[in-house]
N, C-alpha and C positions, 0 to 999 in steps of 0.2 A: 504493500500500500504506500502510496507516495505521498511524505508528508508535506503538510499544507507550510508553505512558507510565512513566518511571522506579518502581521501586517505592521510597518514604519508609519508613525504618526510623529508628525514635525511640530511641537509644542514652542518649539523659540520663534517667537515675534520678529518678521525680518527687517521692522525697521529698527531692530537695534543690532542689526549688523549691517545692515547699510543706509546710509547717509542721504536723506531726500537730496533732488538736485535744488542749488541755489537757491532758485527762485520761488519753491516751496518749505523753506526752512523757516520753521516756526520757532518764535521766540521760546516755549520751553524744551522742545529737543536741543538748539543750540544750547539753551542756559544747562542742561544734563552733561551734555556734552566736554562741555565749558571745564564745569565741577570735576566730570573723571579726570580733564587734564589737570587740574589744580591738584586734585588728591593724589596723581601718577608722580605729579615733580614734589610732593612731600609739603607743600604749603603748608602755613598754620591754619588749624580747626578753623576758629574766628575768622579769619581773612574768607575761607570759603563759606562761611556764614553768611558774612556778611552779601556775598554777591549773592547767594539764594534769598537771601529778607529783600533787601533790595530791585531785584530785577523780576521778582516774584509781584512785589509792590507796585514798580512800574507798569509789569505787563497788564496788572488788574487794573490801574486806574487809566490807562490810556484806552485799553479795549484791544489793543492790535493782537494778531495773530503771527501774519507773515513778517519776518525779520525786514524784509524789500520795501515792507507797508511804512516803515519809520523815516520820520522826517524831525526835522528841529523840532518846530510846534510840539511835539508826542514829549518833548523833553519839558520844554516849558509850560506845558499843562499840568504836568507831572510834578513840574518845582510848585507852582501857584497850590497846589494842593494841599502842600504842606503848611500846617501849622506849628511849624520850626524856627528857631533861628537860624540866621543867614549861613552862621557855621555848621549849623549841620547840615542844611543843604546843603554845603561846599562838600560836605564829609561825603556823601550819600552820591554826588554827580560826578566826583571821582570814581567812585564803583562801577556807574553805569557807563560810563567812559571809556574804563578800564574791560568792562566787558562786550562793548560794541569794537574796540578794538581789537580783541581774539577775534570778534567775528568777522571784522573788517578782512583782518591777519590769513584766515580759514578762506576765504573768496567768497564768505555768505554773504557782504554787503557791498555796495560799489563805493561808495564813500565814506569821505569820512564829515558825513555831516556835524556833528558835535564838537568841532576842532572849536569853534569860537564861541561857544556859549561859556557867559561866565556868569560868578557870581562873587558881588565886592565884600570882600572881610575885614573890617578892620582888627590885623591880628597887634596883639600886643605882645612889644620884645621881651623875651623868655631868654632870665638872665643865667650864665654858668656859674657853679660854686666857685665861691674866692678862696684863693690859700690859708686868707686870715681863718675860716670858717671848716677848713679841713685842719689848718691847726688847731682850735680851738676845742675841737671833736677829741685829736689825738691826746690833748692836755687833760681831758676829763675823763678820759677811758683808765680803768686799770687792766692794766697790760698784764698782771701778774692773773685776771682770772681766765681762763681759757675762754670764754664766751666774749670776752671785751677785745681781747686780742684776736679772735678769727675777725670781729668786726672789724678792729682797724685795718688789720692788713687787706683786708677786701674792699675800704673805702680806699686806702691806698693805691691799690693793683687796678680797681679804675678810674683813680684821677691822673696813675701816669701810664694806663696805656690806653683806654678812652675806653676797654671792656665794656657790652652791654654784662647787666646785670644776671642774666639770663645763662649765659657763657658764661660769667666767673662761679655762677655755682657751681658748674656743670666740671673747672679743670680740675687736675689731677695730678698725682706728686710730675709726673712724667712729662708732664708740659713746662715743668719750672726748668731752666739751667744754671743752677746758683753760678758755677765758676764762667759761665757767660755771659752774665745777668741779661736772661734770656728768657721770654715765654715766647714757646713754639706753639701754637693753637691750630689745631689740626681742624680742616675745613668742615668738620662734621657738626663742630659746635659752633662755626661762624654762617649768620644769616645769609648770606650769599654765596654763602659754601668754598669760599677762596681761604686756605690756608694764613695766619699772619705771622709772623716774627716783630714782636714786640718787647724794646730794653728798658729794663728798671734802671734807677740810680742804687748808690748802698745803703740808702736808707730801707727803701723798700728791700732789698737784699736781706739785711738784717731783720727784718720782721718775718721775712717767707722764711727763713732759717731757723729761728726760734718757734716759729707757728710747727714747721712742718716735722720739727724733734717733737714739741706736745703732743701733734698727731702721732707718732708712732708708738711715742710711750702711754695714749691714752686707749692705742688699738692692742698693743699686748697687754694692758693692765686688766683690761675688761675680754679678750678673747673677741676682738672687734673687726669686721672682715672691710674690705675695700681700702683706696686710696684715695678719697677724693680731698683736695685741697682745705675747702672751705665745709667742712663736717658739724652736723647737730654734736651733743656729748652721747648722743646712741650709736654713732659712726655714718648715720646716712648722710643724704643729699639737706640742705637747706634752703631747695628750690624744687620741690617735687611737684608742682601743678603751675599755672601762672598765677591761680586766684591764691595759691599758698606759698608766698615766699620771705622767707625768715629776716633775711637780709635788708626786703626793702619794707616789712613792716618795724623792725629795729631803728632804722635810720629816722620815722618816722618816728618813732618815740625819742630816740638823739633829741630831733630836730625840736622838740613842745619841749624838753627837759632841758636843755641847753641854749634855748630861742636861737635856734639857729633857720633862721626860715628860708631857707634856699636849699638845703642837704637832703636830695633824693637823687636816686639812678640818674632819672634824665638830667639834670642839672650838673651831676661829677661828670658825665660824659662830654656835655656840651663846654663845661670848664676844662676839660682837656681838650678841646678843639679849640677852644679860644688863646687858650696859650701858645697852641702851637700859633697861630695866628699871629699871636704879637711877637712871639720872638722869628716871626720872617717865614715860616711855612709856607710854600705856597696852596692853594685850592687843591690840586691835585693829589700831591704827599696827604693833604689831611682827611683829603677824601677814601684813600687804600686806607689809611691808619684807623679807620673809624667802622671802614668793613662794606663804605655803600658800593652799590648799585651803579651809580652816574654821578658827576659832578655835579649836578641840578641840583640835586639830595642833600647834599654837602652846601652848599650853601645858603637852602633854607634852613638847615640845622642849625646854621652859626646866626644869625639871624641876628645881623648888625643894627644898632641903633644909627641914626644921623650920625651922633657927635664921631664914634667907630669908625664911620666911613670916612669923614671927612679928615679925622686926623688918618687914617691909612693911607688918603691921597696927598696928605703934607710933605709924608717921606718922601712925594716920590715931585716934588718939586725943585 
């Protein structure tokens, strides 16, 4: 008896293996589409959030379908909608910006219509920590207790190598090289994924040396596993989520306990970009040093006041 062959039933949906043509590309398959790319190159959760709240928002209050249907107006009905400030508009038209351009990118759209649409901000200059203010930090710390001392040294390590905050929890004894006074940061822990080589002076030297002997005597004392640099007193991380980080909720206590009202991440960072600045860096140096993307970046970061600019241009009279 000749057996009956199995019957094949095709349950995958084929438009998710292939890609309507152009001019049928609907704003949510491309927005799907979009997201797998975002989640394949490893972006952060939240960044990809953000383009689904957003472009999800957009598509509902404009009504369009086809990606080819979109024109300015679709943008600007969309802004008038909002009952925001100006800045979060700015925040939010970035996003869809940023995703009409993957589709631009992709050949789903012919232009780039959105290139001149703005929105005016009046941002206000967002000042770097002063030295007087990381001294002042260092004077009131005691060094002798293991908790005050990981602190300092990690306010240190990113006022002199502009370290996101994110990154310094994350090094490891193996990234330090005391006799080179050297951080090697391997590109796994840098935003843009480029490897840095960044040199401390002997100050900072002196504190990763003394930190990193506490660490070892505090891992064999307790039977304590790992290496990482900047350690709780249980041996873990001091940055295990974004909403949970040891480091920069401490500074924030620093900062009401010592009125020091400038002392958080983003401000040590940007106070080491401004240094380098005034002692003669040019744009470019301070932009690899800092770990961006583009030059652009790097100079909204520093984000000169008048009096800054025009003494910059004195020098050069």
């Amino acid at each position: 008896m000749t057996k009956r062959k199995p019957e094949l039933h095709v349950t995958t949906n084929l438009n998710d293996i292939f890609e309507p043509l152009p001019q049928l590309m609907t704003v949510e398959k491309a927005l799907g589409i979009v997201l797998r790319q975002m989640q394949a190159a490893g972006l952060r959760e939240r960044t990809i959030d953000d383009y689904d709240r957003h472009v999800t928002h957009f598509a509902k209050v404009t009504g369009v379908k086809l990606l080819r249907e979109l024109n300015a107006n679709h943008i600007y009905d969309w802004l008038s909608s909002m009952n925001v400030s100006n800045q979060t508009k700015l925040t939010r038209l970035k996003c869809i910006k940023a995703f009409l351009s993957r589709c631009f990118d992709a050949g789903w759209l012919e232009s780039k219509f959105w290139t001149n649409i703005r929105i005016k901000v009046d941002t206000p200059v967002k000042e770097g920590v002063a030295d007087r203010e990381i001294t002042v930090l260092l004077s009131m710390l005691d060094l002798n207790k293991f908790v005050e001392l990981r602190d300092a040294t990690a306010v240190l390590v990113m006022y002199q190598t502009g370290l996101r905050v994110g990154t310094v929890a994350k090094l490891r004894h193996k990234h330090v090289k005391l006799i080179e006074q050297l951080l090697q940061v391997d590109g796994s822990l840098i935003k843009n994924h480029d490897s840095l080589y960044l040199p401390f002076d002997d100050v900072l030297k002196r504190f990763l040396t003394v930190l990193m002997e506490q660490n070892d005597k505090m891992r064999a004392a307790r039977n304590l596993q790992g290496d990482y640099l900047f350690m709780t007193i249980n041996g873990g991380s001091i940055f295990s989520t974004p909403t949970n980080n040891i480091l920069t909720k401490r500074l924030k206590m620093y900062s009401k306990m010592y009125g020091l009202k400038n002392l958080n991440p983003h401000a040590i960072r940007r106070g080491f970009a401004k240094n380098l600045l005034r002692k003669g860096a040019n744009i470019a140096l301070i932009s690899k040093a800092l770990g961006h993307s583009n030059i652009e970046v790097t100079t909204r970061y520093l984000h000169l006041d008048k009096e800054e600019v025009a003494e910059s241009l004195r020098k050069f009279l």
